[in-house]
C-alpha positions as CSV (number, residue, x, y, z in Angstrom):
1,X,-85.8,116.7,26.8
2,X,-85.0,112.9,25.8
3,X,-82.4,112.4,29.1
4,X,-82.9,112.9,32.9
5,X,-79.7,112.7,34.4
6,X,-78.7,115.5,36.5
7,X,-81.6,116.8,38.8
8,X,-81.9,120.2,37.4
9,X,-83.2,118.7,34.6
10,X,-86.3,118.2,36.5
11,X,-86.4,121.6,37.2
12,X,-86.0,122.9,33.5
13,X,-89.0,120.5,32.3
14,X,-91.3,122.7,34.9
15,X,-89.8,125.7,33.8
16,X,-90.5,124.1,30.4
17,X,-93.9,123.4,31.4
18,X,-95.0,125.5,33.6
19,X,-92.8,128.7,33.6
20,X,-95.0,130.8,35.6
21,X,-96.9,128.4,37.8
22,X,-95.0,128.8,41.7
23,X,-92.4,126.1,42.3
24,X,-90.9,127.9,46.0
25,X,-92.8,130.1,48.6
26,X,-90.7,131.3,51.6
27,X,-91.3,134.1,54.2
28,X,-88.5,136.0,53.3
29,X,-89.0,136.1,49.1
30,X,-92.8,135.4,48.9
31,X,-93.7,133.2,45.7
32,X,-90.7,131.9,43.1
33,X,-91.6,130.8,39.8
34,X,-90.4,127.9,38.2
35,X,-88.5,129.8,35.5
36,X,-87.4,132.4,38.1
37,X,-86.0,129.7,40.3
38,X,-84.3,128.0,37.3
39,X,-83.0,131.3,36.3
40,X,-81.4,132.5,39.5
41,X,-79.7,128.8,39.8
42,X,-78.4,129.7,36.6
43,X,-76.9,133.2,37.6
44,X,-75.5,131.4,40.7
45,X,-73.7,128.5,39.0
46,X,-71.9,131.4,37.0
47,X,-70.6,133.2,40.0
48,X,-69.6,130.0,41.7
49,X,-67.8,128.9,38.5
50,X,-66.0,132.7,38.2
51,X,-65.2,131.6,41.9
52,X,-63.1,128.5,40.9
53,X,-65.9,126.0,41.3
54,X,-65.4,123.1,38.5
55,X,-67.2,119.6,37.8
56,X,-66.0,117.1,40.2
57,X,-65.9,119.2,42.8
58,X,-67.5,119.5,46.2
59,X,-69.6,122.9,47.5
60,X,-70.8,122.7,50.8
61,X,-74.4,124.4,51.7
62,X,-74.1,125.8,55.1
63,X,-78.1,126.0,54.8
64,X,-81.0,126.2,56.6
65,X,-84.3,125.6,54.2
66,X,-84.5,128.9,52.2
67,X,-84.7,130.1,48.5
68,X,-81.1,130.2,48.6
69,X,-80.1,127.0,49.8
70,X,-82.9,125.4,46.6
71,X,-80.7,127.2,44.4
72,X,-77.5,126.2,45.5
73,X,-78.4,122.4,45.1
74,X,-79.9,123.0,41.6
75,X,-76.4,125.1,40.6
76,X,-74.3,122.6,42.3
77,X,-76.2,120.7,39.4
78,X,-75.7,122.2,37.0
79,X,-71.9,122.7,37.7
80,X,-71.8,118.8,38.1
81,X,-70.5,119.7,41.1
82,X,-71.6,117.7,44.2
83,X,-73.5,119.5,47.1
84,X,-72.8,119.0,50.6
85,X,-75.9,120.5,52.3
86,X,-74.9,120.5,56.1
87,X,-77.2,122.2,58.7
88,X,-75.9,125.5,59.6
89,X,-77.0,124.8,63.6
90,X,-73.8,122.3,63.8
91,X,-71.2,123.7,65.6
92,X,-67.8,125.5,64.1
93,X,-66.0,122.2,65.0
94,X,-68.6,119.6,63.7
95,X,-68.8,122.0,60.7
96,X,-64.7,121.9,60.5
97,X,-64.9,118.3,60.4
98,X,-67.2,117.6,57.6
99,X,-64.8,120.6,55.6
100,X,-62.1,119.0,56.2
101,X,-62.8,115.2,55.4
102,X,-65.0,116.0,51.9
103,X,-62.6,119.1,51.0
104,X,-65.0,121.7,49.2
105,X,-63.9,124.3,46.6
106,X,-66.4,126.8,48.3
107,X,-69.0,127.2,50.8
108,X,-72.2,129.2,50.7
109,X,-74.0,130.1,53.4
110,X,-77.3,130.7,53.5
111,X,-76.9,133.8,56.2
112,X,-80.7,136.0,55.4
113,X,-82.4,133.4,57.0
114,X,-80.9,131.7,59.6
115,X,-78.3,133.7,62.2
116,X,-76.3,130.4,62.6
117,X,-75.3,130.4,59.0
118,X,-74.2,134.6,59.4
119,X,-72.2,133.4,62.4
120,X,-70.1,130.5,60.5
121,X,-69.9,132.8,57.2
122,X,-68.1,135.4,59.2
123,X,-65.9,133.4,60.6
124,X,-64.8,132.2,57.6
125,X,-64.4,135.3,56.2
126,X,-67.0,134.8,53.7
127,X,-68.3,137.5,50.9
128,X,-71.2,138.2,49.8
129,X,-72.8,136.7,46.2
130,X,-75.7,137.3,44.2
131,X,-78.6,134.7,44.3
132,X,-81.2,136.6,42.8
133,X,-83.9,137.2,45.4
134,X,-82.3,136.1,48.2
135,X,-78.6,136.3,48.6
136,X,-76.2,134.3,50.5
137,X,-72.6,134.3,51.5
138,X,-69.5,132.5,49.7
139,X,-65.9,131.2,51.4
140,X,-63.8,129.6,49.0
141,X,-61.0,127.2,49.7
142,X,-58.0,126.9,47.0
143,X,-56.5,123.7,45.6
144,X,-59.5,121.7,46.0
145,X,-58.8,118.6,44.0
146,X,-62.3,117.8,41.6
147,X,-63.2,113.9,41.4
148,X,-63.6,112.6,37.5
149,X,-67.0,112.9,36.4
150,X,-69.8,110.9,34.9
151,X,-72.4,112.0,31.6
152,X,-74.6,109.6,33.0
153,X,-76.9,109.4,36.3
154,X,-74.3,107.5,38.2
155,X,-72.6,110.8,38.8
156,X,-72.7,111.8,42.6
157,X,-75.3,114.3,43.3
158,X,-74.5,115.0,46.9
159,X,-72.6,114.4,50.0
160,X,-74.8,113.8,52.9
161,X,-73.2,113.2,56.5
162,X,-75.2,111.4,58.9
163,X,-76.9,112.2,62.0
164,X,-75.0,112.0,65.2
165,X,-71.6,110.6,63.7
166,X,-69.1,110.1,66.1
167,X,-65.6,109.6,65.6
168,X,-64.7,110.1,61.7
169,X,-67.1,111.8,59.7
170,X,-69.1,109.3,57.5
171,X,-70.3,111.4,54.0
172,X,-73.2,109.4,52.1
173,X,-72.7,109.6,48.4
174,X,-76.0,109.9,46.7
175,X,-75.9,110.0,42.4
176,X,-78.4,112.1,40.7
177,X,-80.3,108.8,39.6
178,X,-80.6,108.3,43.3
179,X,-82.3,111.4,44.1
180,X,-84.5,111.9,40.5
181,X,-85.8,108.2,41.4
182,X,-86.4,108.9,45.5
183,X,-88.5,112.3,44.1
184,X,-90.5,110.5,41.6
185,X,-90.9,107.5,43.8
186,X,-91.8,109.6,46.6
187,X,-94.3,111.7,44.3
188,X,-96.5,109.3,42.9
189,X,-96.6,106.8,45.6
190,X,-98.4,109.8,47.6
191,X,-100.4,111.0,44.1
192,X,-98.8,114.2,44.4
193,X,-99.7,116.6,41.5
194,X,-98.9,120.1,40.4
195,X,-102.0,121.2,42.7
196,X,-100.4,120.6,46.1
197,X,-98.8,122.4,48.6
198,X,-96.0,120.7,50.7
199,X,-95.1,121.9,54.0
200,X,-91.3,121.4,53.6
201,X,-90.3,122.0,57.1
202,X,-88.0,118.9,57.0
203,X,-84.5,120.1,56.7
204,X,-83.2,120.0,53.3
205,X,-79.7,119.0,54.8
206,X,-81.3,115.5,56.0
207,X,-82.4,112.9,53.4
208,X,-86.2,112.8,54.7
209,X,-86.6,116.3,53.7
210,X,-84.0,116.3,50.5
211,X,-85.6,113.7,49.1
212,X,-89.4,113.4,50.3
213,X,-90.2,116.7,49.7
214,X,-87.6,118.7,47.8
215,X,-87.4,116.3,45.0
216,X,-90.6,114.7,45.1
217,X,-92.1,118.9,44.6
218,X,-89.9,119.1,42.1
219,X,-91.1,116.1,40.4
220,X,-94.2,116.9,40.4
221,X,-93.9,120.5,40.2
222,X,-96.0,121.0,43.4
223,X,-95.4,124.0,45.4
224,X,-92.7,123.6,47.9
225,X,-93.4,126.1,50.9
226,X,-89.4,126.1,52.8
227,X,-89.6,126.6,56.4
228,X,-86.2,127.1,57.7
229,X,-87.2,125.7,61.5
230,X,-90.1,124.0,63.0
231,X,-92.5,126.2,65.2
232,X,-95.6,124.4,66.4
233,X,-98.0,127.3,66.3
234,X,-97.2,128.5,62.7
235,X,-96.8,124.9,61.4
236,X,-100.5,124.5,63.1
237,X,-101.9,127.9,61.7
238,X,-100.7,126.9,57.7
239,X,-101.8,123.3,58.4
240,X,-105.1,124.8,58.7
241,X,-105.1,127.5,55.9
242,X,-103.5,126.0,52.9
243,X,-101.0,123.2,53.3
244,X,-102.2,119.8,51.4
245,X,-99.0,117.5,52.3
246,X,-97.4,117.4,55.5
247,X,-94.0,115.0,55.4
248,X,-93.4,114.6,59.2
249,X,-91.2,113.0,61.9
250,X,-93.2,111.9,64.9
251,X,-92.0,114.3,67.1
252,X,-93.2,117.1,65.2
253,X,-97.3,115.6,65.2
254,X,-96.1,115.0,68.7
255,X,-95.4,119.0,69.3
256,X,-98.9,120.2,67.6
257,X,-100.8,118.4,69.6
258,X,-99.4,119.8,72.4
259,X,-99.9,123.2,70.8
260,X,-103.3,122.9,70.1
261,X,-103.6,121.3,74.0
262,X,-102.5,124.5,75.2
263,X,-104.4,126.4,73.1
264,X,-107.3,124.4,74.6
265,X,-108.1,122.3,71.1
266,X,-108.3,118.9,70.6
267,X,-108.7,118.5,67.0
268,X,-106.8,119.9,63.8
269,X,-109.5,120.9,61.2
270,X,-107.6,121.7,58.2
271,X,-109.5,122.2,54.6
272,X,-106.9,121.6,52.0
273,X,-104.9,119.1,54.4
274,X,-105.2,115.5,52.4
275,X,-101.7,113.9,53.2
276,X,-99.7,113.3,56.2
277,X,-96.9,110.7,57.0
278,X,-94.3,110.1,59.7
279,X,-90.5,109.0,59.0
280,X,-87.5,108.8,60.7
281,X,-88.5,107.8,63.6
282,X,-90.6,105.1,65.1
283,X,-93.9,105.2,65.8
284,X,-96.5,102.8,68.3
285,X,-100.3,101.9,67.7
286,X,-101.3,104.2,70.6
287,X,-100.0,106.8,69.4
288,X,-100.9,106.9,65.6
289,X,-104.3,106.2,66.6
290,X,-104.0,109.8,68.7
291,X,-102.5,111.7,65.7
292,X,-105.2,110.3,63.2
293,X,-108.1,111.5,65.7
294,X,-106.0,114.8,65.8
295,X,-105.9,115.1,62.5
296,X,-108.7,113.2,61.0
297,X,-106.7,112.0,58.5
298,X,-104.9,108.1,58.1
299,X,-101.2,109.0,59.2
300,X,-99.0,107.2,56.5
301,X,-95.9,105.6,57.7
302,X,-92.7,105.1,56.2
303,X,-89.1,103.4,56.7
304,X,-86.0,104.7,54.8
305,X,-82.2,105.4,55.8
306,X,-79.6,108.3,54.3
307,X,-78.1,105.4,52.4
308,X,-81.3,104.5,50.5
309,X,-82.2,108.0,49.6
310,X,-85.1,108.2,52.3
311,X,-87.8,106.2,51.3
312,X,-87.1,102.5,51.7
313,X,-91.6,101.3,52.0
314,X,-94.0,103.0,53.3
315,X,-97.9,102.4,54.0
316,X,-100.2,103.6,50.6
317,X,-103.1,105.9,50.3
318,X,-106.4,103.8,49.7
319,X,-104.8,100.8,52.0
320,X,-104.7,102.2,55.4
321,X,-103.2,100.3,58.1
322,X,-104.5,99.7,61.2
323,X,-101.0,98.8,62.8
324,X,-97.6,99.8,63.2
325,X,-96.1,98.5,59.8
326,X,-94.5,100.8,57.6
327,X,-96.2,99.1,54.6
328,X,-94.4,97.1,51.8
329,X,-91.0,98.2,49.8
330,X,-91.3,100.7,47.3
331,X,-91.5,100.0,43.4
332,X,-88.5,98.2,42.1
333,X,-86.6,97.4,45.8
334,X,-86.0,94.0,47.2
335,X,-85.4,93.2,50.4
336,X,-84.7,89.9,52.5
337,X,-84.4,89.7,56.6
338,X,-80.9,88.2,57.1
339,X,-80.8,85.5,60.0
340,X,-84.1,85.4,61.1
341,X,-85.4,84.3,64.8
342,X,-87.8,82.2,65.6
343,X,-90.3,85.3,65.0
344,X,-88.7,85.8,61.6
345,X,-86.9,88.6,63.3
346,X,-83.8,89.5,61.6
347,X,-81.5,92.3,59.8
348,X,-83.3,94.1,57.3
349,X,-80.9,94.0,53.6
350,X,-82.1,95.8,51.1
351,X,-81.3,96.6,47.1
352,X,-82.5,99.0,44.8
353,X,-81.8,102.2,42.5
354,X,-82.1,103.7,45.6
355,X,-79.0,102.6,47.2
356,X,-75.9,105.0,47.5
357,X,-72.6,104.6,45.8
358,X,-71.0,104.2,48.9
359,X,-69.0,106.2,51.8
360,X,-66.9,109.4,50.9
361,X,-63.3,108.2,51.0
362,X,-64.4,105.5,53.3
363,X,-64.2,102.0,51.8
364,X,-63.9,100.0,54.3
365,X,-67.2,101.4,56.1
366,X,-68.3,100.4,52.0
367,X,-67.7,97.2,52.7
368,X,-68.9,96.8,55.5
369,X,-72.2,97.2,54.6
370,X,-72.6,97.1,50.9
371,X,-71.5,93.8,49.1
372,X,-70.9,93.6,45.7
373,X,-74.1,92.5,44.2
374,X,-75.5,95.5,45.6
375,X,-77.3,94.5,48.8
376,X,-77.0,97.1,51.5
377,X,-77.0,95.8,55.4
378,X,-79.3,98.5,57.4
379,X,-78.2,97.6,60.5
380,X,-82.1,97.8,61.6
381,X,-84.2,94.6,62.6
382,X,-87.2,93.8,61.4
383,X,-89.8,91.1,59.9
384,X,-92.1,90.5,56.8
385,X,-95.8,89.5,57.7
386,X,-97.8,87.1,55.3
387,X,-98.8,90.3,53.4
388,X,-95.1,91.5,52.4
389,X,-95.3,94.4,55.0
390,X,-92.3,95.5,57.1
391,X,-92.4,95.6,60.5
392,X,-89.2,97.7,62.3
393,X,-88.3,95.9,66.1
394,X,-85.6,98.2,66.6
395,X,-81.9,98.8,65.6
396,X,-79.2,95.7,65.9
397,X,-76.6,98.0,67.6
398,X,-79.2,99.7,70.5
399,X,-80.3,95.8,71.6
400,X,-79.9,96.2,75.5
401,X,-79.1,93.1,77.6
402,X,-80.5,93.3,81.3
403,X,-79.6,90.8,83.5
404,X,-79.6,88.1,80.5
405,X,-82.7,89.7,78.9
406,X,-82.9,90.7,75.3
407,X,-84.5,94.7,75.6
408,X,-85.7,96.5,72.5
409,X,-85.6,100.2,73.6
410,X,-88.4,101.0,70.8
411,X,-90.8,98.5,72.6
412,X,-90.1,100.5,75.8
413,X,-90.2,104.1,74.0
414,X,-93.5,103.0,72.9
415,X,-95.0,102.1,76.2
416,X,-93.7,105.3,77.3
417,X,-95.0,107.1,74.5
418,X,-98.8,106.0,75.6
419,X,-98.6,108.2,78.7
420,X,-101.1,111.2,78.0
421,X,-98.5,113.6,78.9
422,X,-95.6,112.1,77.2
423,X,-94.1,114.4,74.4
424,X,-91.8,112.1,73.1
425,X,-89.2,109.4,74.8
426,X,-86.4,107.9,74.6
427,X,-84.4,104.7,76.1
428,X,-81.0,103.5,75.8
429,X,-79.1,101.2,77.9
430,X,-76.1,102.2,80.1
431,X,-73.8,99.8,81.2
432,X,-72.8,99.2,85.2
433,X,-71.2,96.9,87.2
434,X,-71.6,94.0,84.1
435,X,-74.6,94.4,83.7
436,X,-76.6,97.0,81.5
437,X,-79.7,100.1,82.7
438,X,-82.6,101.0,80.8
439,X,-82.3,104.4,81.1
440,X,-85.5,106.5,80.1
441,X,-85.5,110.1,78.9
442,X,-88.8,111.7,79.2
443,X,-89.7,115.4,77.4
444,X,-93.1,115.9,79.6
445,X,-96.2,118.0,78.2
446,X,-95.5,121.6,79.7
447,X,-96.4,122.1,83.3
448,X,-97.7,118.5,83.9
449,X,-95.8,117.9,86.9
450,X,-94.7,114.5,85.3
451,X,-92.8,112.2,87.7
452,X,-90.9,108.8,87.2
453,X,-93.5,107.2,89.5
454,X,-96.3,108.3,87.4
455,X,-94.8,106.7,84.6
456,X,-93.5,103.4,86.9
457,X,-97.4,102.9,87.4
458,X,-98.6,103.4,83.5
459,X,-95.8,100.5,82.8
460,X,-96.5,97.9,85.5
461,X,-99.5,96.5,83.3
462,X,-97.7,97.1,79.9
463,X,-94.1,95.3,79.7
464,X,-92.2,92.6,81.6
465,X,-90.5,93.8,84.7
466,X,-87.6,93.2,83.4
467,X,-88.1,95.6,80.3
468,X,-88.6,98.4,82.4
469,X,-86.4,101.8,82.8
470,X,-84.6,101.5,86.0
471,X,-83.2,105.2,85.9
472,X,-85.0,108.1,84.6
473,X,-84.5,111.5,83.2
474,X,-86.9,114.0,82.8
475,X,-86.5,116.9,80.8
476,X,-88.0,119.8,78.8
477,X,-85.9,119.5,76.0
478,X,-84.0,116.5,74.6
479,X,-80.8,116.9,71.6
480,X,-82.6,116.2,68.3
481,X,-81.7,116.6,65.1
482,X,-82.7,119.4,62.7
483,X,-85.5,117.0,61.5
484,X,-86.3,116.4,64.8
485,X,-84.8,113.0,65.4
486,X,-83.8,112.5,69.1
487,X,-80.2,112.0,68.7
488,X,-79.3,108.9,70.9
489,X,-75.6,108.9,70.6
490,X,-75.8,112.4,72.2
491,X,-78.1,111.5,75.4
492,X,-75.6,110.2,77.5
493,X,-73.4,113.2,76.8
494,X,-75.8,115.8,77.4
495,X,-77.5,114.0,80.8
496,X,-74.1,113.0,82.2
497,X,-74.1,114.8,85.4
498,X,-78.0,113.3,86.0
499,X,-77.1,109.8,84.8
500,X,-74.3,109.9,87.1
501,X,-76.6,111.3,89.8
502,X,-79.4,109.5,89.4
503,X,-80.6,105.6,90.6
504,X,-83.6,103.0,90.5
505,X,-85.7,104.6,92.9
């Protein structure tokens, strides 16, 4: 094949390749071929097409990670129809939203595997169709109008609606040039080969997983091993038997260790286990240095956003870091830091073929963060050290003010994050009376009796008083996204009643 412009061509030069060698493992169908996953996407793209589903249009994947859901992206392909791959744990009315803003021709739902999905299929009155080893459900919705089409890579791909949108829905367009160059970037700058196995645990519905490990296995026609939700102990039990990659966000490292903790281990030994990175969310010294003595293994970090396609830089195998950086851009970005401090501090703008083609039916929110020559505005803050590595200080919009005082809430969630029995934490500020609390949400190692004093104490010798929470939430569980992301925007929401209750004590 001469072209690569639609990402099922990837997938037909394994099959071409490598027809027998296994492209997919789940629970539910055991071992897919390459050729057996290319020719059930095939099968599938005819029934959608009987169904009314043309190029130009939109088919929304109500998905959790499955066989199913991997075809459905791949037919969506071949259709040169664009995929909207939402997770099937939103709610009917966030669900309802994203329908009715991107407009699909039909919706398939991925029901076998996840009882979320079963619930919104039979709501919509959806029917069953055949997707070879595992089937799904279909909805269709009439008088769909198709957007025109392009032969060549440009052509969107897929529709992917952010985490934690508020008030109109905000659908990135990714093109198929996009995704084919996040898979192969993603691929050989962690040496990836046909003989790994990637733990794809990261949703397929979030960029981090869609692009970091979907494509990048399918680029390099590793095995893909689709986990349609994250459990600790039998993420920790294939760790150790067969996995070779691990894509991660830090919460999820966070969540094994406390596994093995209260399984009474202290160490991961793993065999096959070479690779393992965190995205998505940030990470502190402390802490990494923890997850590398968990793992024995350097813990590769990484910066990237829905509308670059994931992976933005990230730190490389053979240079390992001994700080917090997330290494230097990837092949053929650029980048500049837009009104810089006097610590070089500034917005991070970037360009690249990684960039999206913009906003779903949104062009003002286009403009208002991608200009014309291409440069995208990432709303994050960060600097370049004398080495050309990227350094993330925190997001422009979460800066908290405290009594005149410029607050970075990542430089307080990683103080927090130091405490031995400290999952994971987050801090936002909360404005009263003019002025604005740093409020601290703590998820506490199980049955450590963890109190805000405790935690008072570990930060007296570790910020400026005036960086410190001054109300606090402790809880079990915190709202997250399906890649594990704490969603922020939701905090506040969630905690109202013990934000409202609670004080600086």
């Amino acid at each position: 094949m001469t072209s690569i412009s639609r990402i099922h061509h990837l997938l037909e030069q394994q099959a071409a390749h490598a027809p027998d060698a296994v492209a997919l493992t789940t629970a539910q169908t055991g071992d897919i071929t390459f050729a057996d996953w290319l020719r059930a996407s095939r099968d599938l793209a005819t029934d959608l097409q009987k169904a009314g589903v043309r190029p130009g249009h939109r088919m929304m994947l109500v998905a959790e990670n499955s066989f199913a859901a991997a075809a459905g992206l791949i037919a969506a392909s071949l259709l040169d129809a664009w995929s909207i791959p939402v997770n099937a744990r939103l709610s009917a009315q966030e669900i309802s939203r994203i329908r009715d803003h991107a407009q699909p021709a039909a919706t398939m739902y991925t029901h076998t595997v996840s009882d979320a999905a079963l619930a919104h299929a039979q709501a919509a009155g959806a029917h069953d169709i055949n997707t070879g080893p595992e089937p799904a459900m279909l909805s269709v919705q009439p008088e769909t109008v198709a957007e025109p089409v392009s032969q060549d890579a440009s052509q969107v791909a897929t529709l992917l609606y952010t985490t934690g949108t508020t008030g109109d829905p905000k659908g990135v367009m990714l093109t198929h040039a996009n995704l084919i160059y996040g898979g192969r970037i993603s691929a050989s700058h962690r040496e990836i080969t046909s003989e790994d196995h990637i733990y794809a645990v990261l949703p397929l519905t979030h960029v981090f997983g869609l692009s970091s490990a979907f494509m990048a296995g399918l680029a390099a026609g590793a095995r893909l091993e689709l986990m349609p939700r994250f459990d600790a102990g039998v993420t920790f039990a294939a760790l150790k038997s067969r996995v070779s990659v691990f894509p991660a966000v830090p919460q999820m490292h966070a969540l094994l260790m406390a596994h093995a903790s209260q399984c009474g281990l202290q160490h991961l030994k793993a065999e096959r286990l070479r690779y393992i990175s965190s995205g998505g969310a940030p990470l502190d010294l402390a802490w990494k240095q923890k997850v590398e003595a968990f793992f024995g293994l350097p813990l590769f970090n990484g910066y990237g956003m829905t509308e670059g396609t994931a992976g933005i830089a990230a730190t490389r195998p053979g240079a390992t870091r001994a700080d917090t950086s997330v290494g230097r851009m990837l092949t053929d970005q650029e980048i500049h830091i837009d009104q810089p401090d006097e610590h070089g501090i500034g917005e991070i703008v970037i360009r690249g073929p990684n960039i999206m083609a913009g906003y779903y039916r949104n062009q003002a929110a286009t403009d208002e963060v991608l200009d014309t020559d291409g440069w995208l505005r990432t709303g994050d803050l960060g600097y370049l050290d004398e080495h050309g590595n990227l350094h993330i200080t925190g997001r422009a919009k979460e800066l908290i003010i405290r009594s005149g005082f410029n607050v970075y809430p990542l430089e307080v969630e990683a103080a927090l994050n130091r405490h031995p029995h400290v999952v994971q934490a987050a801090v936002i500020g909360h404005s009263t009376n003019g002025n604005e609390d740093i409020v601290a949400f703590i998820q506490p190692l199980a049955n450590s009796g963890l109190a805000p004093d405790q935690l008072k104490s570990h930060l007296k010798d570790q910020l400026a008083a005036y960086k410190h929470p001054t109300r606090w939430i402790v809880s079990d569980q915190l709202p997250a996204a399906p890649s594990g992301k704490i969603l922020k925007a939701r905090l506040a929401k969630v905690f109202a009643d013990e934000l409202a209750a609670s004080s600086d004590r």
